[in-house]
N, C-alpha and C positions, 0 to 999 in steps of 0.2 A: 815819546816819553819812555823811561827806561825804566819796569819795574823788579822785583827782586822774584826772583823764581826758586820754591822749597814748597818740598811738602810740609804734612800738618805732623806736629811732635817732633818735628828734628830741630834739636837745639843747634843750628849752624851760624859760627862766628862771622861778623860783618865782611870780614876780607874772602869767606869762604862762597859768601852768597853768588848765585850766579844770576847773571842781569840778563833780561830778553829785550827788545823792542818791543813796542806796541806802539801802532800810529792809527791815527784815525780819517776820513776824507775828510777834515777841514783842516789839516798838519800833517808835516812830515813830508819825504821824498815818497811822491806816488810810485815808482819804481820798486819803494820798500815798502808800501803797502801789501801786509799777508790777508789775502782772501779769505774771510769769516766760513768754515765750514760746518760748524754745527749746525745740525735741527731747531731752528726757534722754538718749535713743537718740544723740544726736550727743555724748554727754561719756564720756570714757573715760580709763584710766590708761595706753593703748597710744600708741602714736607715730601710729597710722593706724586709720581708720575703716574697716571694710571696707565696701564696695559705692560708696563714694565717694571721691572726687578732690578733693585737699586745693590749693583753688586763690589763696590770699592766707594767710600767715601776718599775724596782728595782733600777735604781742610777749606778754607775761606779763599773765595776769589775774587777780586774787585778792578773797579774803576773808577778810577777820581779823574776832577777835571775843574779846573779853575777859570771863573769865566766874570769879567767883567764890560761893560757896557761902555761905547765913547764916550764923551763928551757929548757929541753932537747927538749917539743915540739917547742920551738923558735929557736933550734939550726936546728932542721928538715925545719923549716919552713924558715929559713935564706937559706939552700940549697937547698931547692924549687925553690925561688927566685931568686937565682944566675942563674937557669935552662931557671926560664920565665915560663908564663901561671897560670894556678890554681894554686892557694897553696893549695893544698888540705887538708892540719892539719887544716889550720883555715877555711875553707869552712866545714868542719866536728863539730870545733867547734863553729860556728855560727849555725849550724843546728840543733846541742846538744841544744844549749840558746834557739833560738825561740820553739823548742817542749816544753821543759821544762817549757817557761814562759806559753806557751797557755796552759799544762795543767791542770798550778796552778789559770792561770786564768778563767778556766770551772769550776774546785773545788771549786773554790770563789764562781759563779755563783750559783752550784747547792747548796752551802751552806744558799743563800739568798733566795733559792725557787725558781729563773729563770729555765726554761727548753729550753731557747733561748738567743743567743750574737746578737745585735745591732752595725753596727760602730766598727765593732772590728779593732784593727790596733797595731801596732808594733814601738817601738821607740826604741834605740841604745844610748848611751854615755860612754864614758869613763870616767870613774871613778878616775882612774891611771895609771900609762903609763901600758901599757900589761894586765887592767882590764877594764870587760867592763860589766855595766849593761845595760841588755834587759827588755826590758817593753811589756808587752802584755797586754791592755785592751780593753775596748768595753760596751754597755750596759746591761745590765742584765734584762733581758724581762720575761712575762709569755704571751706565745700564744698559741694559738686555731685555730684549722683547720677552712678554713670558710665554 
């Protein structure tokens, strides 16, 4: 997936934008996979990190990811159904979606120099019937121990 890389308040024209990779282990050339370095410990859904000092705001970072189900997994998932309780085909692939978005959206972050998520959060819609994009973003920080 190729996303657009700009900090936050720079009005830069579509032809100006610069594009990075971001792939994830279920896509892309494993060769071009970039190793996640950030601290998980530095991503949070709070405004602040405790024990550190949030010293450059970087603007909005995220991760989308569109994910629809087979055929065959809808025909599994219709006789889950009929049974009652978890579906467990779709509970596996909602958990496929949200890894996937957060970890396009860390690659974003360390793309813009964050080594820290802000407000990170998750949003869901449906796209079309049996497709559903997941959103993962949050703010893109640089922090410092204090």
């Amino acid at each position: 997936m190729r996303v657009p890389i700009f900090h936050r308040d720079e009005a830069i024209p579509q032809k100006e934008i610069i594009w990075g990779d971001c792939f994830s282990a279920s896509g892309g050339s494993q060769s071009r996979i970039k190793k996640i370095t950030m601290d998980k410990n530095n991503i949070t859904t709070a405004f602040t990190l405790d024990g550190y000092k949030i010293t450059k705001n970087l603007g909005i970072v995220r991760g989308i990811t569109v994910r629809s189900r087979s055929v065959f997994g809808n025909i599994g998932a219709g006789f889950q159904a009929l049974v009652g309780g978890n579906i467990s085909i779709y509970t596996e692939l909602c958990e496929k979606a949200r890894i996937e978005g957060f970890e396009i959206m860390i690659r974003h972050a360390e793309q813009i120099g964050a080594n820290g998520i802000i407000g990170m959060r998750y949003d869901a819609n449906e796209v079309a019937a049996g497709i559903t994009e997941v959103l993962c973003y949050g703010t893109g920080v640089v922090v410092e121990k204090n």
